[in-house]
TISE-748318 format. One record per atom (N, C-alpha, C, O, CB): atom name; x, y, z. Coordinates in Angstrom, 3 decimals. Glycine has a CB too. Layout:
N
REC  name         u         v         w
REC    CA         X         Y         Z
...
This chain:
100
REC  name         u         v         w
REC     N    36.468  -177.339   136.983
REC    CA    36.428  -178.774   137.055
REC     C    37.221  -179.246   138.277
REC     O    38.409  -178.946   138.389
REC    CB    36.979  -179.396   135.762
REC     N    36.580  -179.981   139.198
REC    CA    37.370  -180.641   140.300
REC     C    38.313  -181.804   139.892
REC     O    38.182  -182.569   138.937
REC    CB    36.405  -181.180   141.318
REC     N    39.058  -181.775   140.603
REC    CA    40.189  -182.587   140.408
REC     C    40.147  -183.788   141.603
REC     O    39.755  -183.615   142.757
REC    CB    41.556  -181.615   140.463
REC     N    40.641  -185.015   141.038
REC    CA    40.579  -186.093   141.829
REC     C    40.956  -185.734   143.379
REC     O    40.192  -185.836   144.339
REC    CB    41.480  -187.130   141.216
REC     N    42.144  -185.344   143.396
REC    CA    42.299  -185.215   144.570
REC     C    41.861  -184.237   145.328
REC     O    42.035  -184.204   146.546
REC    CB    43.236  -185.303   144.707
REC     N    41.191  -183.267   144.590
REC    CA    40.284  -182.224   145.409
REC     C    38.888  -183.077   146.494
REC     O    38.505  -182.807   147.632
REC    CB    39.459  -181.077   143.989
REC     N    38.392  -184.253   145.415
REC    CA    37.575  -184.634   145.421
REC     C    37.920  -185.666   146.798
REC     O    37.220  -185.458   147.789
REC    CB    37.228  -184.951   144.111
REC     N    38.631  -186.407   146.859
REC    CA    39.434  -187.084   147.775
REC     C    39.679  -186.434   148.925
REC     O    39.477  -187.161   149.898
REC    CB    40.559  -187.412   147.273
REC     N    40.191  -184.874   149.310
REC    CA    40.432  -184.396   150.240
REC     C    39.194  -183.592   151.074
REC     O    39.383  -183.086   152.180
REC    CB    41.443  -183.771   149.859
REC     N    37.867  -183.558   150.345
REC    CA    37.034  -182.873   150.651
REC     C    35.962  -184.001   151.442
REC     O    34.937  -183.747   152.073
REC    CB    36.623  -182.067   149.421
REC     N    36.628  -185.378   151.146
REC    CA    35.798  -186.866   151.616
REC     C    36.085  -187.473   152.473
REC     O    35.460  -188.430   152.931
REC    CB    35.748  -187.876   150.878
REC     N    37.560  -186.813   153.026
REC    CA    38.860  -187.572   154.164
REC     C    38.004  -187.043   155.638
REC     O    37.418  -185.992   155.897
REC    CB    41.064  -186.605   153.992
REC     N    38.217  -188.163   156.347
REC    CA    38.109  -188.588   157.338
REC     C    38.500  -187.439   158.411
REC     O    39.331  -186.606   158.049
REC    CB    38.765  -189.743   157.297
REC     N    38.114  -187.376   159.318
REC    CA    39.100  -186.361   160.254
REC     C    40.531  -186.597   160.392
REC     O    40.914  -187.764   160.483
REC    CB    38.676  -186.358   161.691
REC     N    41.374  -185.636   160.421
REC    CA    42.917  -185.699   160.578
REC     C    43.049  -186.260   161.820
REC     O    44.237  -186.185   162.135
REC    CB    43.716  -184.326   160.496
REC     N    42.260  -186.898   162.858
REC    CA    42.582  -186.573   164.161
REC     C    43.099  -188.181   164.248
REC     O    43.853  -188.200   165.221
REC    CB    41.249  -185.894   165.254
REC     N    43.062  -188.915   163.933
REC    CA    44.059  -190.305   163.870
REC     C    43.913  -191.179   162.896
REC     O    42.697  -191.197   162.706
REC    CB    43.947  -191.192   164.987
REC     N    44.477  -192.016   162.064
REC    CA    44.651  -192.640   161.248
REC     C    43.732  -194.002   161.248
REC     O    43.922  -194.646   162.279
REC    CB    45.893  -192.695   161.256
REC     N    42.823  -194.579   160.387
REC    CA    41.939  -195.644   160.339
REC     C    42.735  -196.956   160.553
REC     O    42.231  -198.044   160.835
REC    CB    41.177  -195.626   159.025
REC     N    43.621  -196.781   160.436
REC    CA    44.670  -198.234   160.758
REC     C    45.116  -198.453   162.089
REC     O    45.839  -199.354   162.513
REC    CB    46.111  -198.211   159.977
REC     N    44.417  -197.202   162.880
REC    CA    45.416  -197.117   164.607
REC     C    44.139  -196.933   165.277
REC     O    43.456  -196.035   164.784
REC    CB    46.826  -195.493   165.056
REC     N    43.542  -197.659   166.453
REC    CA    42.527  -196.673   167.327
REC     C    43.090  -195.592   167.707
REC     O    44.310  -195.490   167.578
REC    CB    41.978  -197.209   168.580
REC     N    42.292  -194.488   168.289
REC    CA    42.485  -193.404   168.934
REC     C    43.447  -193.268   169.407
REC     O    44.401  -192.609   168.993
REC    CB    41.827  -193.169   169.637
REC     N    43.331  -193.989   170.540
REC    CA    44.170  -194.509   171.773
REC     C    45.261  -194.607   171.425
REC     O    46.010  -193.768   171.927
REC    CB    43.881  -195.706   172.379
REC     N    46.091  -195.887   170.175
REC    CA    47.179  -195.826   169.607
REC     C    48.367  -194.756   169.400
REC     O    49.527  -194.535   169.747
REC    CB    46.809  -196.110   168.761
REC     N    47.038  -194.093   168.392
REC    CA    47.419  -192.829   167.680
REC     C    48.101  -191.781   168.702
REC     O    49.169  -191.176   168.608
REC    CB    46.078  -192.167   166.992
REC     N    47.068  -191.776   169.760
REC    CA    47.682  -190.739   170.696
REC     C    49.030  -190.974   171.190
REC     O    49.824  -190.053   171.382
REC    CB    46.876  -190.582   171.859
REC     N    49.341  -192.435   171.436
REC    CA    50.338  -192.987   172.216
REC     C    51.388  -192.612   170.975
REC     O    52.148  -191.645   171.019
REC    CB    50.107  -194.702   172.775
REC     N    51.309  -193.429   170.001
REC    CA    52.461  -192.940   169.046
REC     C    52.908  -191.467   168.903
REC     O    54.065  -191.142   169.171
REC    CB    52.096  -193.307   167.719
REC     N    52.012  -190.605   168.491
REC    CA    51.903  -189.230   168.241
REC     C    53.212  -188.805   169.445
REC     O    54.212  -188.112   169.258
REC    CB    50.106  -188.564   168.526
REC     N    52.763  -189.497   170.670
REC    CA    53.407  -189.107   172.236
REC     C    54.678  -188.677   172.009
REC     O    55.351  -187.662   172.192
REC    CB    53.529  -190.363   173.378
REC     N    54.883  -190.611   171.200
REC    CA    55.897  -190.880   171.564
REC     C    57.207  -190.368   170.771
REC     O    58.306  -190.033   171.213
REC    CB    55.750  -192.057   171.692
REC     N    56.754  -190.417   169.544
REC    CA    57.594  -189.240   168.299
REC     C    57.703  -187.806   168.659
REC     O    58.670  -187.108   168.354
REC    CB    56.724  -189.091   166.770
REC     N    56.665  -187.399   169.323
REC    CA    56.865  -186.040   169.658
REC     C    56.280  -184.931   168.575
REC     O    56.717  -183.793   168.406
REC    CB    58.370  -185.880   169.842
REC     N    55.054  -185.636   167.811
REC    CA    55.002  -184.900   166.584
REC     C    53.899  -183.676   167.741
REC     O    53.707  -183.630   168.956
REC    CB    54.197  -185.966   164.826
REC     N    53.440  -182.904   166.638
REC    CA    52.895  -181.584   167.083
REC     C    51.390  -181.668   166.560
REC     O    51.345  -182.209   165.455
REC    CB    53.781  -180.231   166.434
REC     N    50.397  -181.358   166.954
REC    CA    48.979  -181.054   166.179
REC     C    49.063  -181.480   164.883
REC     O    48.588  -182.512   164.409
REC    CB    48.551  -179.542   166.103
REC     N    49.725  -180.585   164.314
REC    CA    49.969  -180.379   162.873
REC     C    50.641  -181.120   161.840
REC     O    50.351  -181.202   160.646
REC    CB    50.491  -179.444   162.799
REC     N    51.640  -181.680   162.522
REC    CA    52.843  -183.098   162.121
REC     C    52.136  -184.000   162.122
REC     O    52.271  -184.663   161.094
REC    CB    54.120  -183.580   163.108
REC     N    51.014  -184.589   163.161
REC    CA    50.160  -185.242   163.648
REC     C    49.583  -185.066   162.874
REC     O    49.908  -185.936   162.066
REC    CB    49.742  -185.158   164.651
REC     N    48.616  -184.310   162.325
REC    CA    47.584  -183.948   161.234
REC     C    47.802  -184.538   159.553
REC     O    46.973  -184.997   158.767
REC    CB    47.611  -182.274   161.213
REC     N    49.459  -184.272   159.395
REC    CA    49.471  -184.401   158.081
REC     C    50.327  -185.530   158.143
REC     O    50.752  -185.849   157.033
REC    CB    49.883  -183.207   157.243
REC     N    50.842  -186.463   159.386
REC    CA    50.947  -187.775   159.378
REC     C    49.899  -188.554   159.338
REC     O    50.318  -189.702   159.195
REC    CB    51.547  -188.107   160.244
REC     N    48.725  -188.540   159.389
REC    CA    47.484  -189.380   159.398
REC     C    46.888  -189.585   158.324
REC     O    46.384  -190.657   157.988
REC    CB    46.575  -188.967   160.127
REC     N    46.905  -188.211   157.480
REC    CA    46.881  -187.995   156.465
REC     C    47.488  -188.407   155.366
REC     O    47.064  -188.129   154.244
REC    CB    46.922  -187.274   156.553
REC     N    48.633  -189.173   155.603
REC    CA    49.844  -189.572   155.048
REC     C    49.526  -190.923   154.698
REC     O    49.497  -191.499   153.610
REC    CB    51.058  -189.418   155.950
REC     N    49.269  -191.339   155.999
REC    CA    48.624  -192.983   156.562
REC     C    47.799  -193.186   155.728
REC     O    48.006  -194.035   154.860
REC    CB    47.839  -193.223   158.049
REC     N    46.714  -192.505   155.767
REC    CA    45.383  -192.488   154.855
REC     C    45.777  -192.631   153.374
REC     O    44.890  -193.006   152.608
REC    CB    44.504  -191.043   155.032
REC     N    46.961  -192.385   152.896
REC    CA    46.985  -192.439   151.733
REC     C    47.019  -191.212   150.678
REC     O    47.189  -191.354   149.467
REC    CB    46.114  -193.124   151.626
REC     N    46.867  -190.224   151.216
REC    CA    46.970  -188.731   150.615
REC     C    47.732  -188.503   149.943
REC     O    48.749  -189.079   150.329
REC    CB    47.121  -187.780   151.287
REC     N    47.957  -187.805   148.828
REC    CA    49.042  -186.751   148.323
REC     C    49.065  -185.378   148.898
REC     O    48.153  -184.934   149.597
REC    CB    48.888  -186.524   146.872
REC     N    50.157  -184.714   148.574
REC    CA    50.499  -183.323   149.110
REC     C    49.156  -182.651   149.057
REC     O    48.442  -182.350   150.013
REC    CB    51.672  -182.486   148.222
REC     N    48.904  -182.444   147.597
REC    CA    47.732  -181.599   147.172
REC     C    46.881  -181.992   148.081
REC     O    46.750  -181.133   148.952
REC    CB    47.177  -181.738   145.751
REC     N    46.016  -183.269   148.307
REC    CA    45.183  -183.578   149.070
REC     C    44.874  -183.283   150.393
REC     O    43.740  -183.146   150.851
REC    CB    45.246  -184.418   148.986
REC     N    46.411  -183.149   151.258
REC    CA    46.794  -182.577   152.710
REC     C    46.485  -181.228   152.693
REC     O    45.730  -180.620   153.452
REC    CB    48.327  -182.724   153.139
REC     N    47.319  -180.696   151.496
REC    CA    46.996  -179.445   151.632
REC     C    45.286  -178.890   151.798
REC     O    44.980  -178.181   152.757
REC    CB    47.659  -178.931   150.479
REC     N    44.372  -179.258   150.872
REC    CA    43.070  -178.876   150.769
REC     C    42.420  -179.213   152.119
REC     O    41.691  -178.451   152.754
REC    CB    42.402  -179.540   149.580
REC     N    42.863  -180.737   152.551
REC    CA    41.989  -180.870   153.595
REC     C    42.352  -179.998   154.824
REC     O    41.506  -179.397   155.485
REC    CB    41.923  -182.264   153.940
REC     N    43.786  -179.980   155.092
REC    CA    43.737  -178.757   156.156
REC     C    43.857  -177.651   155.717
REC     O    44.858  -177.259   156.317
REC    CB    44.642  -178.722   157.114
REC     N    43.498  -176.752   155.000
REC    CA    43.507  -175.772   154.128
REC     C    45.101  -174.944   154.213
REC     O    45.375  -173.850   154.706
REC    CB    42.181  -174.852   154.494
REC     N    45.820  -175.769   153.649
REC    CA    46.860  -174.474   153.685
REC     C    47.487  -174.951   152.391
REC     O    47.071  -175.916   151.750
REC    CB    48.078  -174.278   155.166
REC     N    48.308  -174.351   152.127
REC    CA    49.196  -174.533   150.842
REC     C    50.065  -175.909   150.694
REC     O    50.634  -176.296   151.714
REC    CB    50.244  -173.320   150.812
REC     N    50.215  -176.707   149.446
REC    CA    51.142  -177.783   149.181
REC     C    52.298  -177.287   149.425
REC     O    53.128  -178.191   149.525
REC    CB    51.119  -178.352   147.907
REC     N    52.860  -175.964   149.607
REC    CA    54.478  -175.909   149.835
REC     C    54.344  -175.613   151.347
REC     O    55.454  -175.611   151.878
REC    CB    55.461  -174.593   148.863
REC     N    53.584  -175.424   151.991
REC    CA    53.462  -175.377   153.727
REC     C    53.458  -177.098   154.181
REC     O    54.134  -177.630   155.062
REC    CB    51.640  -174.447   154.346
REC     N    52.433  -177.745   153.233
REC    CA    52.677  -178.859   153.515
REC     C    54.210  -179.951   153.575
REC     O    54.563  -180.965   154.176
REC    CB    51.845  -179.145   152.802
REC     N    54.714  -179.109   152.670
REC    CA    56.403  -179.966   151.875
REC     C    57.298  -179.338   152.926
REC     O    58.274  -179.956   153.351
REC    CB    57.112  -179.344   149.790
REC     N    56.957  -178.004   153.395
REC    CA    57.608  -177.623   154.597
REC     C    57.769  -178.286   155.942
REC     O    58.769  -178.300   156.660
REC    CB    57.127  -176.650   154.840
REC     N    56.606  -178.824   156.137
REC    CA    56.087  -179.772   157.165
REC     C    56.794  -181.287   157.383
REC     O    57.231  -181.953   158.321
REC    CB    54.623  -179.981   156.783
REC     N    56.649  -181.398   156.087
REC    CA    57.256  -182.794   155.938
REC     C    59.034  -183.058   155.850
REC     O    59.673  -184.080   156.100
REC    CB    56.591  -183.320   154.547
REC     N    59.443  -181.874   155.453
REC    CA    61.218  -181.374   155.613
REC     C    61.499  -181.602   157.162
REC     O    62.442  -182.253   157.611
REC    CB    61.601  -179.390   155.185
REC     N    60.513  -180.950   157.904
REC    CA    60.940  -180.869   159.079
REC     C    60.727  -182.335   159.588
REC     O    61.796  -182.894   159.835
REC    CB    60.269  -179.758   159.825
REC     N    59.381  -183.248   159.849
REC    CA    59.595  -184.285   159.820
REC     C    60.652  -185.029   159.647
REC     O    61.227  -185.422   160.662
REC    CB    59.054  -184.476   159.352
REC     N    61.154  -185.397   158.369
REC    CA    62.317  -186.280   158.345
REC     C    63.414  -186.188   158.747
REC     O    64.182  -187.136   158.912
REC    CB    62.589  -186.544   157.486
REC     N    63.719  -184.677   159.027
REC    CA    64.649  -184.046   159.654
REC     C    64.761  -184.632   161.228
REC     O    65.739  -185.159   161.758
REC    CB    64.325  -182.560   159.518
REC     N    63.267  -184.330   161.869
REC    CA    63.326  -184.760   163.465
REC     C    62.942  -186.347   164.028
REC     O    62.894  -186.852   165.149
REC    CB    62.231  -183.771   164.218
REC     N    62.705  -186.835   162.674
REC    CA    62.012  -188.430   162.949
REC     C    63.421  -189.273   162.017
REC     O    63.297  -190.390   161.516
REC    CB    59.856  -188.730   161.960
REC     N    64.467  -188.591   161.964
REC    CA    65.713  -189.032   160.972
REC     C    65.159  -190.191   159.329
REC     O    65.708  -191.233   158.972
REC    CB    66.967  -190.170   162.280
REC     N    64.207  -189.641   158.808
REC    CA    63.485  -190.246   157.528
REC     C    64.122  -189.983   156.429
REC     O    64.566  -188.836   156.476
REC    CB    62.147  -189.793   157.282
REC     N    64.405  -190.591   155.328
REC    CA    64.744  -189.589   154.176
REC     C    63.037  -189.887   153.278
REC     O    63.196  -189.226   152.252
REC    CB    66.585  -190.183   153.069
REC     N    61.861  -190.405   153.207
REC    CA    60.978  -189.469   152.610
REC     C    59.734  -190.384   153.114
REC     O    59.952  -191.353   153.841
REC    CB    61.193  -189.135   150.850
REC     N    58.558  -190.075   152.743
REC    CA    57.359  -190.741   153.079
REC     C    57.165  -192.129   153.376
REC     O    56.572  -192.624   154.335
REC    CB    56.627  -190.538   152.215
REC     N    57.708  -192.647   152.485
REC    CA    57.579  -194.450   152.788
REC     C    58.377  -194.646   154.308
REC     O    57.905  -195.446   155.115
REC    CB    58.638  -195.623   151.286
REC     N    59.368  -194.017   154.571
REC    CA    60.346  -194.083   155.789
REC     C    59.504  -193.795   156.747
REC     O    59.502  -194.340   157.851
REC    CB    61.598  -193.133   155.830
REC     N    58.608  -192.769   156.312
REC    CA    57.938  -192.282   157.898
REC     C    56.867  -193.209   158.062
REC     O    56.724  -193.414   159.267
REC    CB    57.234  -190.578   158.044
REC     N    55.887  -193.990   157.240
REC    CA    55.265  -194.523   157.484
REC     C    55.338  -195.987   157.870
REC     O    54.490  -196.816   158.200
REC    CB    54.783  -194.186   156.860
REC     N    56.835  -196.013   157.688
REC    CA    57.661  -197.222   158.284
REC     C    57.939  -196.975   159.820
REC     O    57.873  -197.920   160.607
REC    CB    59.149  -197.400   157.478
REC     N    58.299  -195.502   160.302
REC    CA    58.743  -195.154   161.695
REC     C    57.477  -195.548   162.240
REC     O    57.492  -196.523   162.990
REC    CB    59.249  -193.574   162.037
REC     N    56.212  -194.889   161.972
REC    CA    55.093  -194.972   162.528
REC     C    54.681  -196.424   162.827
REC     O    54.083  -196.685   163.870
REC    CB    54.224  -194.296   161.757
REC     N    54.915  -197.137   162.150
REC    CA    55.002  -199.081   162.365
REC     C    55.660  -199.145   163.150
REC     O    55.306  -199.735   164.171
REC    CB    55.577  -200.193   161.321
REC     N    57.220  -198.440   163.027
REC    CA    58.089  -199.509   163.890
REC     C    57.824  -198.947   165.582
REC     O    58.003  -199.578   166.623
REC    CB    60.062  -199.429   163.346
REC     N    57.318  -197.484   165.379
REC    CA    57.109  -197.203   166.785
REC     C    55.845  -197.793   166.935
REC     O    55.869  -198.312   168.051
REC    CB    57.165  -195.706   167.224
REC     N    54.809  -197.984   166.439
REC    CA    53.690  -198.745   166.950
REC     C    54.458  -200.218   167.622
REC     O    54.511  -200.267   168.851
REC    CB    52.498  -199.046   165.577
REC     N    54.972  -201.255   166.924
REC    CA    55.492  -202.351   167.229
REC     C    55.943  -202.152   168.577
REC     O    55.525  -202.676   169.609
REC    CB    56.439  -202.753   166.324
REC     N    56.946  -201.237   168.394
REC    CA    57.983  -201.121   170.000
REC     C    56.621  -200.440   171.050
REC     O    56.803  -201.035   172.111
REC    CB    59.876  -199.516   169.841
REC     N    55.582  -199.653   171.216
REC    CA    55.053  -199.284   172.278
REC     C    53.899  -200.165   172.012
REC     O    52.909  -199.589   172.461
REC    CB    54.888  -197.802   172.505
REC     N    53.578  -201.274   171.500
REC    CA    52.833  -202.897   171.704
REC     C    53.480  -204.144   172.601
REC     O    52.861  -205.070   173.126
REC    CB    52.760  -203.611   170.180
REC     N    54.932  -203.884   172.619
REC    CA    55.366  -205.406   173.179
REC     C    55.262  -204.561   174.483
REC     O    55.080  -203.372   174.746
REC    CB    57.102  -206.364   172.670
REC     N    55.535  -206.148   175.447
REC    CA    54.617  -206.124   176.769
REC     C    56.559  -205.770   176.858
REC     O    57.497  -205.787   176.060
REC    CB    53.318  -207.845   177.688
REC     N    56.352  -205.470   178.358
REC    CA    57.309  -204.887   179.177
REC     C    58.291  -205.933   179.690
REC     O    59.214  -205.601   180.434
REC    CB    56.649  -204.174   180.282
């Protein structure tokens, strides 16, 4: 029996930027944090609304590779957990929007 979020992760969008950011954005933010492919991958994913399980399936690797991922995150983006990062990702969108 499939499970919701199996079902959810097998329907997700490409990891390659978040539906709330154009491309373009995405890339610029991604830049500017310094995230990696992969940080990048399961931040969009994040955006989108995902759970662990869900990240995990869609890029096929394990929920504790994923929780690994995300340790390091908050660690290098100074977060203490998901809502924080998806707050950084705002506040750095905001700051690389205002004009110069």
């Amino acid at each position: 029996m499939r499970s919701h979020a199996d079902t959810n992760a097998k329907n997700a969008a490409s990891p390659d930027h978040p539906s709330i950011f154009t491309r373009q954005e995405w890339v610029e933010i991604r830049r500017s944090l310094g995230l990696s492919t992969r940080q990048a991958e399961i931040v969009c994913l994040l955006l989108e609304g995902h759970k662990i399980y869900a990240v995990a399936v869609t890029l096929g690797i394990s929920p504790d590779t994923v929780r690994a991922h995300l340790r390091r995150l908050y660690r290098k983006l100074a977060v203490a957990d998901r809502l924080d990062l998806v707050i950084r990702c705002f506040r750095e969108f905001r700051r690389l929007s205002r004009p110069l």
